[in-house]
C-alpha positions in Angstrom: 35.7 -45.2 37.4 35.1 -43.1 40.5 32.8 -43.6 42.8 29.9 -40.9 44.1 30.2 -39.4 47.1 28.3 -41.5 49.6 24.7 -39.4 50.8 24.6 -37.9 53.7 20.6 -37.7 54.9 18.7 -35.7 57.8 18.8 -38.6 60.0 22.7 -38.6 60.4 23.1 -34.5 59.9 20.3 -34.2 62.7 22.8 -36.7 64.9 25.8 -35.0 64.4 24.4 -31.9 65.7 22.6 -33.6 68.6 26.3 -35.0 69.9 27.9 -31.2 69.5 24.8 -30.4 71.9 26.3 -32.7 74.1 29.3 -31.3 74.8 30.6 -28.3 76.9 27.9 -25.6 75.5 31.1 -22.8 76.1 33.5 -24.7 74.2 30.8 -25.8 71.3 28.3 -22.8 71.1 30.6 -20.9 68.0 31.1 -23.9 66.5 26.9 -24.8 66.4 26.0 -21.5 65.1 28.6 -22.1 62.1 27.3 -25.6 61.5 23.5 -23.5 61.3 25.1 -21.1 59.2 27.0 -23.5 56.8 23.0 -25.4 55.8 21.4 -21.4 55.4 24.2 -20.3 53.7 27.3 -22.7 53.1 29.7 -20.4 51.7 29.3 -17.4 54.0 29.0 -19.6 57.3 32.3 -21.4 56.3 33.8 -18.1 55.6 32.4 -17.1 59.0 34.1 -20.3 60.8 36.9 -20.1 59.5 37.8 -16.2 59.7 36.4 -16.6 64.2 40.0 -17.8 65.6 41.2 -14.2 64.2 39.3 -12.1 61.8 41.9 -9.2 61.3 44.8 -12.4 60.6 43.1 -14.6 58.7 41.3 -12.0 56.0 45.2 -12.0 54.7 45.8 -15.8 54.6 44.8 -17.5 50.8 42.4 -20.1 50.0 44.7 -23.2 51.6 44.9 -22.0 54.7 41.4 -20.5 55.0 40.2 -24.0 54.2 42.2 -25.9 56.2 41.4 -23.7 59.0 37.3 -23.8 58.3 37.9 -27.5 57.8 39.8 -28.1 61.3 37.2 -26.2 63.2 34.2 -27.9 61.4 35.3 -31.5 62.4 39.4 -31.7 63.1 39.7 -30.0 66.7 37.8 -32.9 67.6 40.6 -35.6 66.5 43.5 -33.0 68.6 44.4 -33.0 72.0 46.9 -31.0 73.7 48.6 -31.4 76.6 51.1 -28.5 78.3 49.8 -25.2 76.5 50.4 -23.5 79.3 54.0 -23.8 78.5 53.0 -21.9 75.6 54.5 -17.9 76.2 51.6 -16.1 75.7 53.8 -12.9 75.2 57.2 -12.2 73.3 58.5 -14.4 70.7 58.6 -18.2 70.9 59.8 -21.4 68.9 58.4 -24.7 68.9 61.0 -27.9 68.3 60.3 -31.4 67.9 59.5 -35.0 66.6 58.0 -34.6 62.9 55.6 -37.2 61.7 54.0 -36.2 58.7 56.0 -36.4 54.7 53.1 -33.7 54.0 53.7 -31.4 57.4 49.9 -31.7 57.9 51.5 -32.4 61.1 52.6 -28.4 61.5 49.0 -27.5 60.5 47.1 -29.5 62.9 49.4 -28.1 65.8 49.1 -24.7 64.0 45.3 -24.9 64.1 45.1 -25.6 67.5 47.4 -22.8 68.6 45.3 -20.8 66.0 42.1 -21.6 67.6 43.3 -22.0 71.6 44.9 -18.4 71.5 43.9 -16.9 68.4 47.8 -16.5 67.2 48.6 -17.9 63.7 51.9 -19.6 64.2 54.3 -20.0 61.4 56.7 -23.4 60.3 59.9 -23.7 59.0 60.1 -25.7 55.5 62.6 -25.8 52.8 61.8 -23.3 50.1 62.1 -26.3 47.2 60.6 -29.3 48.5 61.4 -32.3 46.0 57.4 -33.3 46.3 55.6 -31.3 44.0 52.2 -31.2 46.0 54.5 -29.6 48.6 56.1 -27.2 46.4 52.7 -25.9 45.3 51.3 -25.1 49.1 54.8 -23.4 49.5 54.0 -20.8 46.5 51.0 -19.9 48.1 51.3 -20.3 51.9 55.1 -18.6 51.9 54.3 -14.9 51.7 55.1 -12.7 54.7 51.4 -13.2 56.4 51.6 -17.1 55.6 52.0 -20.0 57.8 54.9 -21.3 56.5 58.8 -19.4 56.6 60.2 -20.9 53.3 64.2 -20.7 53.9 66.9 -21.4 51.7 69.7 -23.9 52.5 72.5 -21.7 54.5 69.8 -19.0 55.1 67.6 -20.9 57.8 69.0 -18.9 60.8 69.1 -15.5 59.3 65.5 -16.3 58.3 63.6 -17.4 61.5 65.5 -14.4 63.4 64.3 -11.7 60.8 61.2 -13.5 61.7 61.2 -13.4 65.4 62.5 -9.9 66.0 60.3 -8.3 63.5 56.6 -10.0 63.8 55.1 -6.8 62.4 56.2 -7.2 58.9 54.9 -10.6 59.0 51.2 -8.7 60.6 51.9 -10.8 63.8 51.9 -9.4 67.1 53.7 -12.5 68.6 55.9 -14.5 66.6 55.6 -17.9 67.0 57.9 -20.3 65.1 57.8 -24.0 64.5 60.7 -26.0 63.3 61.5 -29.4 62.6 65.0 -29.7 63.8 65.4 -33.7 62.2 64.9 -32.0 59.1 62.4 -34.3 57.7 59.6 -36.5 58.7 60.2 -40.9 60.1 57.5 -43.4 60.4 58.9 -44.3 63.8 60.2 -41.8 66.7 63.0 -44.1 66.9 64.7 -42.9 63.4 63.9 -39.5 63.9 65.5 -39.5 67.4 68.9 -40.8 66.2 69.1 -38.4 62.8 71.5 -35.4 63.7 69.3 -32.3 64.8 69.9 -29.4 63.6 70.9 -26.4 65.7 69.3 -23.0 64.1 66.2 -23.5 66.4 69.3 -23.1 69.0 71.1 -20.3 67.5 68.0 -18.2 66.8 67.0 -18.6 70.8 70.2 -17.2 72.0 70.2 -14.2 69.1 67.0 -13.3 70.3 65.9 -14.6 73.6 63.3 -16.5 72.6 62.9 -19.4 74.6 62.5 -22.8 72.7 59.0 -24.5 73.6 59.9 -28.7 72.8 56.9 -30.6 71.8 56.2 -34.0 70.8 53.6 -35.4 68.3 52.0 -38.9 67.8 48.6 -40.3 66.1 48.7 -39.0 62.0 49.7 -41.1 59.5 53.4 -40.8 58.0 51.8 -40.7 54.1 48.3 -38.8 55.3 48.3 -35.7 52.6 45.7 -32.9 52.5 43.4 -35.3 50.0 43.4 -37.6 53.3 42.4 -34.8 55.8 39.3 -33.8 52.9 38.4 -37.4 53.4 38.4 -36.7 57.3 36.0 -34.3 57.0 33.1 -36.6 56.6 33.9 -38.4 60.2 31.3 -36.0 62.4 28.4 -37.0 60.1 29.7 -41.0 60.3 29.9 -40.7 64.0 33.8 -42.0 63.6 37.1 -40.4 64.6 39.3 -40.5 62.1 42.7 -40.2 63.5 43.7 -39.2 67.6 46.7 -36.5 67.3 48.1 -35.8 70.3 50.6 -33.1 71.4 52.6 -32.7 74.3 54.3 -29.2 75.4 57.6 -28.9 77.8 58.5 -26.6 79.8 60.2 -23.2 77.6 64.3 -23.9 77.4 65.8 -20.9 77.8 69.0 -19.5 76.3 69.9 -17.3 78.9 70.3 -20.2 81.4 73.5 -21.0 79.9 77.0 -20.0 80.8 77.6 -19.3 77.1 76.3 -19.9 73.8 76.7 -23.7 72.8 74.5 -24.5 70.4 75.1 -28.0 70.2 74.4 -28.5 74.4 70.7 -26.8 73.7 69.8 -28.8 70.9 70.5 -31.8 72.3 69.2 -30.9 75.4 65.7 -30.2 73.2 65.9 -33.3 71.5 66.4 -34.9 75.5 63.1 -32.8 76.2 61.0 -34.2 73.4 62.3 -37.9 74.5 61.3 -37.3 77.6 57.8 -35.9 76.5 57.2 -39.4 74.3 58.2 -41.6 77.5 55.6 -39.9 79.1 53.0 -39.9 77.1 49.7 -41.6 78.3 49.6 -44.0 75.1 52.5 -46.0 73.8 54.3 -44.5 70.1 52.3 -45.8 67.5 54.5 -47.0 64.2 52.4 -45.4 61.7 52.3 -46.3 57.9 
């Protein structure tokens, strides 16, 4: 038998609100007024919040992505931190490579969110277009249209895919393509494992085709099994004054195609994979193993 959702009274609502106060008043002002608007009028205010990062962008996304993105902004941005997004192009088109943590890639939508929300560009990651899972295979139906967040490829077609992608951002109503990709092709408990699994190279391929430089970033503090359920779950953390996860990401300095001789695919990706090492050594908190 299931158990009611616990009650959530004035007492801890009035709380919550009193520790957004607290903070930065430029960083937390939007996010108050949504909060206000979500007790006048819940649907319309979380409408509201979730359509701010980029109104003209997100009217196209469906109803996963608009929720997620409400969702993250109502009480996720807290539990992300990133580090480096200044090494983030602002201009032109870009692709993100690294570690990959999540069986559920709620990984790619945290980072995605905070992209979304830092510089009001909605990024878009690489996933197979028939994932065995079939929670997976569901979001991929709905998120994988041309103005989605995820570029469904099929096998032999991934880098012919994200290069359609990155030279023509209007068809996909982006003005700056930006392109995440898992290059260990599938998500490890530990950093370990997915450092030693053979990366692969269209992330390098589709950088020297079209001179985007590759950003390499590396992730730590979700859960290997966490689904979207979990992050629903999450949700509930402002009003019980906990955190429920710390994600952190780290951004390296762009690697850029044309500083090669000539094209070797196989010396840039492993010079990536060296870059998101390197980004994990220095992180400020040791790699969690997470279950």
């Amino acid at each position: 038998m299931s158990k009611k959702p616990s009650r959530i009274d004035g007492t801890e609502i009035t709380g919550s609100l009193a520790d957004v106060a607290k903070s930065p008043p430029e960083k937390h002002t939007a996010r108050k007024l949504a909060l206000l608007g979500l007790f006048a009028a819940p649907w319309v205010g979380f409408l509201a919040m979730a359509l701010r990062p980029n109104p003209r962008q997100m009217w196209a996304q469906r109803w996963p992505t608009l929720t997620f993105v409400g969702l993250y902004q109502l009480a996720l941005d807290r539990c992300v931190e990133i580090e480096g997004l200044e090494n983030l192009p602002e201009t032109g088109p870009v692709i993100l490579a690294g570690n990959h943590i999540n069986k559920t890639a709620m990984d790619a939508m945290l980072l995605g969110s905070k992209i979304l929300v830092e510089r009001g560009g909605l990024a878009k990651f690489v996933s197979q277009k028939d994932p065995p899972e079939r929670l997976l295979k569901h979001f991929i139906r709905l998120l994988g249209n041309s103005e989605g967040v995820i570029l469904p490829v099929q096998e032999g077609m991934t880098t012919k895919t994200m290069i359609e992608f990155l030279r023509n951002p209007a068809a996909y109503n982006r003005k700056q393509p930006v392109l995440g990709i898992f290059p260990a092709g599938s998500a490890d408990r530990e950093f370990e494992v997915q450092m030693k699994r053979t990366w692969h190279t269209s992330a390098a391929v589709a950088s020297y085709e079209t001179g985007a430089p590759i950003v390499p970033f590396f992730v730590e503090g979700l859960p290997y099994q966490w689904g979207p359920f979990d992050m629903l779950k999450a949700v509930t953390g402002p009003f019980l004054r906990s955190k429920p996860f710390d994600f952190k990401v780290r951004l390296g300095a762009p690697i850029w195609s044309n500083s090669f001789k000539r094209p070797d695919y196989i010396e840039t990706t492993e010079r990536v994979r060296q870059a998101v090492l390197q980004l994990a050594l220095e992180s400020k908190t040791p790699t969690p193993l997470l279950s």
